[in-house]
C-alpha angles and dihedrals in degrees: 000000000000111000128278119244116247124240107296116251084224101046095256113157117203113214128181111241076233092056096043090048088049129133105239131129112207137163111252091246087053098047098050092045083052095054091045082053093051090048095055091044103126118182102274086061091231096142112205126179133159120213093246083070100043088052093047091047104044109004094236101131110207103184088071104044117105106257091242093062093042095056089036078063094046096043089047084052090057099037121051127087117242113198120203117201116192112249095220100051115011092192079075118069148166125211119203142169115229110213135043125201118326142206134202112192138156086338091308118122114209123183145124138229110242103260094231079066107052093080092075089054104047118091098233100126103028103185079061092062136075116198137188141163110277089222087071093069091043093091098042114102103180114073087208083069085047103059080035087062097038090053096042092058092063086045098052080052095050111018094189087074094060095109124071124172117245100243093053088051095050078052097060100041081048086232091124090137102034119082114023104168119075092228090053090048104045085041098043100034121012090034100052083040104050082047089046098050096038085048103055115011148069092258139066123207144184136188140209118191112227126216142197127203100324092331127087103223113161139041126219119200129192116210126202131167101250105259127198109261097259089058084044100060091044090057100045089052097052082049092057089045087055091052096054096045093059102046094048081051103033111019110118094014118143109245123227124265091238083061105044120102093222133009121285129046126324124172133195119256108174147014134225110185119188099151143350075262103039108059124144123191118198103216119186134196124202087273110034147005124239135171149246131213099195141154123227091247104060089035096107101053078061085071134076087206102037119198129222093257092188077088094076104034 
């Protein structure tokens, strides 16, 4: 077993994509103690935390919650099951406790990670961890928001991961028989969570529902580091300028057919344009619609006549 980092000096939790894409259901008070927990684990895993910095971290103040409430917290900790699929290969998992056993004592928290765990929280193999400061976390008051951020952030590293389909995040969220409307899941779940997140933290997000045949199966997020509003503006107007710029190129343009999602001609109706990275093109055929997730860059190859796209840079 490598060593396990010591608290950062600047709040940054490391967290396995494992860890992050994990099935748990936990209260928000719980969540955010367990990843105050995570972020002063040292490498004898003696976990010790006085109530001042759990306070500071995550704004939950111990001190002045009833005894019954702050044992209710402890016991849900070391007692719930965490499952860890692999992300490689789902049919494979792994199923821990958290805590072991846990003291509360003179305003001093003392506990452990169960050893089989720290793994998933060293930095070993760095292009396997999403971090993020744990004060981001501290305002968010849905734990829905929570796992979504948690989430977002992997997918603002790795963009090619920012679609996820809607059962496996139920999953995750451990909601797979809430919900079961569309409406009532964008409105209860994705929506608090996309105002939550925009609201409090260093990211901004967005989200389409994506669906297949008459069923919405998938959801596609867009992740942005959250920017101040004259940036903002600027942004949004070279993106409508983007936009422009490709339909007046690209709008009515046969696909090609490596492109295409059947056989036959399909041609592009519409633009979305979030990012250079994030561009989605509505085609159509004489009998349905689908969609594209493409870059700029690779734009042209989608074409059967590509354009020189330095033109619009």
């Amino acid at each position: 077993m490598s060593k396990i980092k010591k608290k950062s000096k600047n709040n940054v939790v490391h967290l396995h994509n494992n860890f992050i894409e994990a099935i748990y259901s936990l209260s928000v008070d719980a969540k955010k103690l367990l990843l105050s927990i995570i972020l002063h684990i040292n490498d004898r895993n003696r976990i010790i935390l006085h109530r001042n910095e759990i306070l500071e971290e995550i704004g939950i103040d111990l001190k002045n919650l009833n005894t019954k409430h702050k044992e209710e917290i402890i016991e849900e900790l070391m007692t719930k099951i965490i499952t860890i699929r692999d992300l490689n290969n789902p049919e494979n998992w792994e199923k821990y406790q958290l805590l072991k056993s846990t003291k509360y004592k003179d305003g001093f928290l003392y506990t452990s990670i169960y050893p089989e765990l720290l793994p998933y929280f060293e930095e070993a193999q760095k292009r396997l961890f999403t971090k993020f400061n744990i004060h981001n976390i501290k305002p968010l008051t849905s734990i829905y928001a929570i796992r979504i951020y948690e989430l977002c952030k992997r997918f603002y590293k790795d963009s090619s991961h920012a679609q996820i389909s809607i059962d496996q995040l139920k999953k995750i969220l451990q909601i797979e028989n809430k919900y079961k409307q569309i409406s009532d899941f964008r409105k209860r779940v994705l929506d608090v969570a996309k105002k939550q997140i925009n609201k409090n933290t260093d990211l901004e997000i967005d989200f389409e529902l994506i669906k297949e045949g008459k069923k919405y199966t998938k959801v596609h997020f867009i992740v942005k580091q959250h920017i101040g509003n004259a940036h903002k503006r600027k942004d949004l107007d070279i993106l409508k300028t983007l936009k422009a710029r490709l339909e007046k190129l690209y709008k009515g343009k046969q696909i090609s057919k490596d492109y295409a999602p059947v056989a036959g001609p399909w041609h592009a109706q519409d633009f979305i344009v979030y990012s250079k990275n994030h561009i989605r093109i509505v085609i159509s055929n004489s009998i349905s619609e689908a969609e594209l997730f493409i870059s700029l860059e690779s734009l042209p190859k989608a074409f059967a006549q590509p354009h020189n796209m330095t033109k619009i840079e």
